[in-house]
N, CA, C and O of each residue as an XYZ file, in Angstrom:
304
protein
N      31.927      4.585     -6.295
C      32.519      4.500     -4.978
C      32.749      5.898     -4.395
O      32.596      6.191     -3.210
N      33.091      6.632     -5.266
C      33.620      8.232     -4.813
C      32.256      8.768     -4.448
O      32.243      9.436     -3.414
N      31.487      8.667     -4.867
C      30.080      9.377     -4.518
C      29.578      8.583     -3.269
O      29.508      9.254     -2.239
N      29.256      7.414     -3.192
C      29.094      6.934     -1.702
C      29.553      7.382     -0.405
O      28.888      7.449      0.628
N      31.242      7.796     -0.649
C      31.837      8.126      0.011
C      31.578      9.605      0.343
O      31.574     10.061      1.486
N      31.403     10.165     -0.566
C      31.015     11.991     -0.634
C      29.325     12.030      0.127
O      28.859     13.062      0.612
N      28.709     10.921      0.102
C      27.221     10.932      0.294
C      27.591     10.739      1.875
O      26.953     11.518      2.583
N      28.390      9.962      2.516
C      28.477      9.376      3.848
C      29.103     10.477      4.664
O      28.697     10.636      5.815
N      30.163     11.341      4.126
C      30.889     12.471      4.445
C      30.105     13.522      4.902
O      30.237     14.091      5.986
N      29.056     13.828      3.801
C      27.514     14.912      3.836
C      26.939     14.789      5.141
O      26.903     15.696      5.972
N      26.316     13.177      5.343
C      25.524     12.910      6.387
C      26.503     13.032      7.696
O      25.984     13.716      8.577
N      27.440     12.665      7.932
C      28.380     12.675      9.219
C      28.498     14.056      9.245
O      28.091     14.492     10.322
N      28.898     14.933      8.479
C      28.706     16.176      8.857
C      27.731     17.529      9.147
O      28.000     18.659      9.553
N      26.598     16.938      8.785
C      25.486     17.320      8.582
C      25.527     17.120     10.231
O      25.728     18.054     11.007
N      25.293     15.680     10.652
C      24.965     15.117     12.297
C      25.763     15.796     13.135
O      25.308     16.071     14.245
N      27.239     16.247     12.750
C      28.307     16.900     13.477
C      27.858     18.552     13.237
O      28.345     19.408     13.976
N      27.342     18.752     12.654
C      26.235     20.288     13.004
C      25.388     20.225     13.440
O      25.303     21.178     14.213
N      24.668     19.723     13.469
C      23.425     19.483     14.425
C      23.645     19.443     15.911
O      23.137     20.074     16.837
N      24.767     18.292     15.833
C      25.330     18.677     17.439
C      25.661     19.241     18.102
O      25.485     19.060     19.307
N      26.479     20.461     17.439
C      26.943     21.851     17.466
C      26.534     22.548     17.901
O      26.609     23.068     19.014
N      25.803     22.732     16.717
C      24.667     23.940     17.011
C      23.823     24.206     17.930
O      23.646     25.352     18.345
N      22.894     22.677     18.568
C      21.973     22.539     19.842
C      22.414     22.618     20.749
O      21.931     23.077     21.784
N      23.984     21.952     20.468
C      24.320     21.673     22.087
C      24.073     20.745     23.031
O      23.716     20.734     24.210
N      24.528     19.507     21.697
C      23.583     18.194     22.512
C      24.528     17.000     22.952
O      25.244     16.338     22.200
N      24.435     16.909     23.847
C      25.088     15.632     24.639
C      24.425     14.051     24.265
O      23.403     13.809     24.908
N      24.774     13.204     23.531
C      24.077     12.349     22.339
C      23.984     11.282     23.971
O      23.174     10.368     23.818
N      24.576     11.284     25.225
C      24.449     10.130     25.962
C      23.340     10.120     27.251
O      23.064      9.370     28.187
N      22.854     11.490     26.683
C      21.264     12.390     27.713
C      20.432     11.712     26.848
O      20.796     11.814     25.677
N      19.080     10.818     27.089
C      18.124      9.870     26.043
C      17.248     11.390     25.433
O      16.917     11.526     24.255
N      17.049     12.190     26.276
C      16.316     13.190     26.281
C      16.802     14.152     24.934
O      15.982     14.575     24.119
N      17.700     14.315     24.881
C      18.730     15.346     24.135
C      19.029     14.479     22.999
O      19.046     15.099     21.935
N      19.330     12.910     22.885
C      19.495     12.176     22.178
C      18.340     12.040     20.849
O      18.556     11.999     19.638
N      16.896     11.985     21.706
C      15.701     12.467     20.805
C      15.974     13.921     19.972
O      16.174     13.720     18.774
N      15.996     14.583     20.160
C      16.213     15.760     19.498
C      17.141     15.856     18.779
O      17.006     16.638     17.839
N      18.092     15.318     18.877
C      19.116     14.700     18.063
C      18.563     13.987     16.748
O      18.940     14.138     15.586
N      17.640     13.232     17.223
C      17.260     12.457     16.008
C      15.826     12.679     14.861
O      15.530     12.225     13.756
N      15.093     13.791     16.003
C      14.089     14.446     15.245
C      14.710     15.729     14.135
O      14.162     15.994     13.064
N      16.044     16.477     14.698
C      16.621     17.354     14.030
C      17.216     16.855     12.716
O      17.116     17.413     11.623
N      17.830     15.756     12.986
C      18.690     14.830     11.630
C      17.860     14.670     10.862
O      17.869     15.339      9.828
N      16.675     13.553     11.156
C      16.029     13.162     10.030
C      14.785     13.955      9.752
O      13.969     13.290      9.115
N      14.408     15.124     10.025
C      14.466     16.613      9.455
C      15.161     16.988      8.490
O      14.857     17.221      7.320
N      16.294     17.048      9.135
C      17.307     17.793      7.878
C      17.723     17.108      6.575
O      18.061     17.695      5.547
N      17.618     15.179      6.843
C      17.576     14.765      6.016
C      16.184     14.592      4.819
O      16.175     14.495      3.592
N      15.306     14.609      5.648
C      13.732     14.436      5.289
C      13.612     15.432      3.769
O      13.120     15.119      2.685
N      14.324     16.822      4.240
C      14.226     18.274      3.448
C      15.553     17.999      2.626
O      15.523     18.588      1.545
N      16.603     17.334      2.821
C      17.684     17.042      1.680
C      17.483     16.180      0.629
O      18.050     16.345     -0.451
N      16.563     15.079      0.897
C      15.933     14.179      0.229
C      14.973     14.913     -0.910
O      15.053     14.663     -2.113
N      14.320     15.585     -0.490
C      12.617     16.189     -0.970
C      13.642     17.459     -2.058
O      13.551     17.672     -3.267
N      14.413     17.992     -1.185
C      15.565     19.119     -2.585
C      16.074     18.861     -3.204
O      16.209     19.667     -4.124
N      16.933     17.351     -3.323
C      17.237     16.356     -4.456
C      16.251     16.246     -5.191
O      16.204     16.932     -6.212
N      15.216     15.364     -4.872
C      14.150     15.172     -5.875
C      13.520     16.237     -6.869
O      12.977     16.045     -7.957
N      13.695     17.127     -6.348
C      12.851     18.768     -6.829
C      13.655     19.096     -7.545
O      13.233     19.771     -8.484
N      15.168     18.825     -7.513
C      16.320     19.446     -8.264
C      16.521     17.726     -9.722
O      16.819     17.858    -10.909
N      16.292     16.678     -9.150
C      16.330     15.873    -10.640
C      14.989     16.119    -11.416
O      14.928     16.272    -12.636
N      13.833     16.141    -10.482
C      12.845     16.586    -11.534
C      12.838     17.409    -12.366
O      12.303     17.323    -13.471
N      13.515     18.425    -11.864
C      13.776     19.916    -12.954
C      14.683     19.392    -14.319
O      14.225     19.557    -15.449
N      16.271     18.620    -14.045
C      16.413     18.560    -14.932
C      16.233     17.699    -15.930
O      16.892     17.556    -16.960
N      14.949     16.930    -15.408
C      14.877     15.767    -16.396
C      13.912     15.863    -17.263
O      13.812     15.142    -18.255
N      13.048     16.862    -16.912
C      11.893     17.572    -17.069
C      12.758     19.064    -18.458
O      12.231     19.553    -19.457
N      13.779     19.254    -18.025
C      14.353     20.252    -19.115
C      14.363     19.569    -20.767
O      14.048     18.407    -21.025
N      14.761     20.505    -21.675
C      14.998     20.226    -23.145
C      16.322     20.409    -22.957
O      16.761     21.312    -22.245
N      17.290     19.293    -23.784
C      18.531     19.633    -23.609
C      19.128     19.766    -25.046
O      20.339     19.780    -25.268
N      18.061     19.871    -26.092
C      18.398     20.123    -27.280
C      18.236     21.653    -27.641
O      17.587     22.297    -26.816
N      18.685     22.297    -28.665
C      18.639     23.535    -29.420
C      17.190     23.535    -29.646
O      16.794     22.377    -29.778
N      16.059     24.583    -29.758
C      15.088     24.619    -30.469
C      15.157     24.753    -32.190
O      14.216     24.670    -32.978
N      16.082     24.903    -32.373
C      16.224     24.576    -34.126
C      17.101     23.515    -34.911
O      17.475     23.518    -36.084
N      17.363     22.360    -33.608
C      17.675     21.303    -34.402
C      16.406     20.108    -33.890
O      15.960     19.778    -32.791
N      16.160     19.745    -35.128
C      15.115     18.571    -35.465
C      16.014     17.287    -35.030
O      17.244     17.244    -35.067
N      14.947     16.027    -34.518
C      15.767     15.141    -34.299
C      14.775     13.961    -35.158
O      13.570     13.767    -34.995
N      15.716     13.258    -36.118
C      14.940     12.318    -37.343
C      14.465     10.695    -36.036
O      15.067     10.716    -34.962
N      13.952     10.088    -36.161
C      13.866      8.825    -35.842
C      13.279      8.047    -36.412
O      12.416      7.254    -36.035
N      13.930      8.318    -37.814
C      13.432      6.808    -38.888
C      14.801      6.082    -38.448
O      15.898      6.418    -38.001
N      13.958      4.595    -38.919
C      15.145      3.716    -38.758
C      15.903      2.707    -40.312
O      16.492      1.654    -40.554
N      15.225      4.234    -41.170
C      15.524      3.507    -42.813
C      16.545      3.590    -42.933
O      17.132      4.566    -42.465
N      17.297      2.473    -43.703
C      18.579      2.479    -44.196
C      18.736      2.968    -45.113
O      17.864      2.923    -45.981
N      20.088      3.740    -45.331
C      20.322      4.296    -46.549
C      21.181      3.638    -47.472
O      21.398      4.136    -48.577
């Protein structure tokens, strides 16, 4: 739940810079477009830097190089 909430927070503020920054009046249809080519831009490239950032670490070794890992399943 806390992360949904942190994810929804990101995007509303993300949109509340965008607006900012351009200088856009969201009730101009004209300005409203640009509004929405800028967002899902910015989201397009937040999406694609997530992905690039779990690939890395899933793609990492998270073990020591000098511990061995057994996977017999003999009982002792």
């Amino acid at each position: 739940m806390r992360i949904s909430i942190i994810l929804v927070k990101l995007i509303f503020i993300g949109a509340l810079l965008i607006i900012a920054n351009h200088n856009l009046h969201l009730n101009n249809p004209i300005e409203r477009e640009v509004f929405y080519s800028e967002f899902f831009g910015w989201f397009d490239n937040l999406y694609q830097s997530s992905l690039g950032i779990v690939g890395y670490v899933a793609r990492s070794e998270w073990l020591p190089s000098n511990v061995s890992v057994e996977t017999s399943n003999e009982s002792k």
